[in-house]
C-alpha positions in Angstrom: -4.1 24.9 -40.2 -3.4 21.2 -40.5 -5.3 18.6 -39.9 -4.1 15.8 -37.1 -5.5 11.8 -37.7 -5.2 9.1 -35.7 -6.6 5.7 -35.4 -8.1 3.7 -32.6 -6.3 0.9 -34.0 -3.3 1.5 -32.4 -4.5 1.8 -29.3 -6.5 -0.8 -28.7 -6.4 -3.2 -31.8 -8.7 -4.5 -34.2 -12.5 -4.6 -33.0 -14.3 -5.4 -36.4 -17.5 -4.2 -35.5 -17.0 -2.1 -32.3 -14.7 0.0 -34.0 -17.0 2.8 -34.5 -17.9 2.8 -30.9 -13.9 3.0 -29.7 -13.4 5.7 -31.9 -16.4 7.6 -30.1 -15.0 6.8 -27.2 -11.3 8.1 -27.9 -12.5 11.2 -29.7 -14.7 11.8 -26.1 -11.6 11.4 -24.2 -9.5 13.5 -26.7 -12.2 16.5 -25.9 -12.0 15.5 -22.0 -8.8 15.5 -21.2 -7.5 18.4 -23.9 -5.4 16.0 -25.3 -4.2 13.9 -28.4 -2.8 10.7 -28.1 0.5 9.3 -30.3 -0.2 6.5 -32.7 2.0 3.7 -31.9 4.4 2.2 -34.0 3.7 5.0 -37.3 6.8 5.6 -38.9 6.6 6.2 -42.7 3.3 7.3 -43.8 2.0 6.0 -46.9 3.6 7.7 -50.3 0.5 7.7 -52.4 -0.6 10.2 -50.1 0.3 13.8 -50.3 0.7 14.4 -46.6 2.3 18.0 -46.9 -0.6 19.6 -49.6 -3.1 18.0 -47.6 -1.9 19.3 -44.3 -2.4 16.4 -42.9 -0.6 14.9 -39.8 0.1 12.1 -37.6 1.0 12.4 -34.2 3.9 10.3 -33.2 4.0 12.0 -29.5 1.4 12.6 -26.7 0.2 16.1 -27.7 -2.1 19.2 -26.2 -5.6 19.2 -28.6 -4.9 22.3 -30.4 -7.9 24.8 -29.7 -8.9 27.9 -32.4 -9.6 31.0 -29.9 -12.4 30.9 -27.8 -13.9 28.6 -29.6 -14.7 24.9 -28.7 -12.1 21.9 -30.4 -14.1 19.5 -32.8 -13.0 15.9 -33.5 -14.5 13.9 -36.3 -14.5 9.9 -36.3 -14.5 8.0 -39.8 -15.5 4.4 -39.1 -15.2 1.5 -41.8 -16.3 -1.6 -40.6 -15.8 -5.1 -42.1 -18.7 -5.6 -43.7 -19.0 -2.3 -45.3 -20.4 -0.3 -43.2 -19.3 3.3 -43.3 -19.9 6.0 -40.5 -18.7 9.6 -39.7 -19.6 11.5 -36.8 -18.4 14.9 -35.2 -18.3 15.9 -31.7 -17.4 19.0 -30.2 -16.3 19.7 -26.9 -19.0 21.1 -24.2 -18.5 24.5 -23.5 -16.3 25.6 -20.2 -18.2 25.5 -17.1 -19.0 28.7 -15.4 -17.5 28.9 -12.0 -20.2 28.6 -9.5 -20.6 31.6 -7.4 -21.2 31.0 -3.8 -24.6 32.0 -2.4 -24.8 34.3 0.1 -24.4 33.1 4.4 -23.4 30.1 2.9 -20.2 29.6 3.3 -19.2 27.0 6.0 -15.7 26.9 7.6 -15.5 23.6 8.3 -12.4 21.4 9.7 -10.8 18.6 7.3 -10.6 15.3 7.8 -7.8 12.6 6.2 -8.5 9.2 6.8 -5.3 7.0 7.1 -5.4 3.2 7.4 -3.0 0.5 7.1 -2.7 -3.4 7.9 -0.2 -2.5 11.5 0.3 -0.1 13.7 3.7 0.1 12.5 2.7 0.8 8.4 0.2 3.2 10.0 2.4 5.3 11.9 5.1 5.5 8.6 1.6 5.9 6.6 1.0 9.1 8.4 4.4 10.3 9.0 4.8 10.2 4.2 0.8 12.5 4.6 3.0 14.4 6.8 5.8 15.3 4.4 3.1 15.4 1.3 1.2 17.5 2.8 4.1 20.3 2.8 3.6 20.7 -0.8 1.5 24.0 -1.0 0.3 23.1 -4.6 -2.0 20.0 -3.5 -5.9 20.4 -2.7 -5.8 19.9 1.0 -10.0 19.0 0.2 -9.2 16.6 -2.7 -6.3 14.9 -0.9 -8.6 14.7 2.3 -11.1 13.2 -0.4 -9.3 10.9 -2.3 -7.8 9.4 1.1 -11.4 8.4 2.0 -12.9 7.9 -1.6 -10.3 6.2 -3.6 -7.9 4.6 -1.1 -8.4 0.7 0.2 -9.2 0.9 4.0 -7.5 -1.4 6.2 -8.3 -3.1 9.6 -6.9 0.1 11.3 -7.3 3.3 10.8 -6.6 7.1 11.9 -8.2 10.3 11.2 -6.4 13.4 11.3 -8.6 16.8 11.8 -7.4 20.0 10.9 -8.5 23.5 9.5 -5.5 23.8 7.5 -1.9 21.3 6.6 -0.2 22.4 10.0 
């Protein structure tokens, strides 16, 4: 198995002493999202090292973090800061959440609602004629596109909200 390295440094610059502290926070995000991110501009490693008997490799392209079996992906972060100072740490992503299992009687059948808004009546009406057609796609979460509408959209002066117990 090889061994993939990166650098923050790519990303987001030099930070002299918050270095450490980016790397932690890309290695979390590499974990999160299941993912490894290119390093920019790397063309020609350096010669001195022996890439191939090291197995060592740099990512060039946005990649999937590779995973061994069931077991969790670790990610280790060297830091060496400008004074000297030398860290390592090594995270491991948390283990898969088990799907919650509904309790009993609970289960509530309860309408949606989508929450449109829009400066005029006339970006309003095209507003909810484009929900219309997204809406057709049968592989979008009719609750998290109801949700983001209301959570993560601007809302304007006015507004519409659409009920339904399904996209029809």
């Amino acid at each position: 198995e090889e061994c993939i390295i990166g650098s923050v440094k790519t990303n987001v610059g030099h930070l002299e002493s918050a270095s450490g502290v980016a790397g932690i926070m890309k290695a979390a995000l590499v974990l999160h999202n299941k993912t490894i991110p290119p390093n920019l501009n790397f063309e020609t490693p350096n010669p001195y090292i022996d890439f191939k008997t090291l197995k060592l490799r740099v990512p060039t392209r946005i990649e999937p973090l590779p995973q061994q079996g069931d077991q969790p992906p670790v990610v280790g972060v060297n830091s060496f800061g400008f004074g000297g100072t030398n860290a390592h740490i090594v995270l491991e992503a948390p283990p898969e959440p088990a799907p919650a299992a509904p309790i009993a009687g609970t289960e509530i059948e309860r309408p949606y609602l989508l929450p449109v808004s829009a400066r005029d009546e006339t970006a309003l009406r095209r507003y909810a004629q484009r929900y219309s057609a997204f809406l057709r796609d049968e592989s979008l979460d009719l609750a998290d596109v109801c949700w983001s509408a209301g959570a993560r959209k601007e809302h304007h002066p006015l507004r519409l909200a659409v009920i339904g117990k399904d996209r029809c």
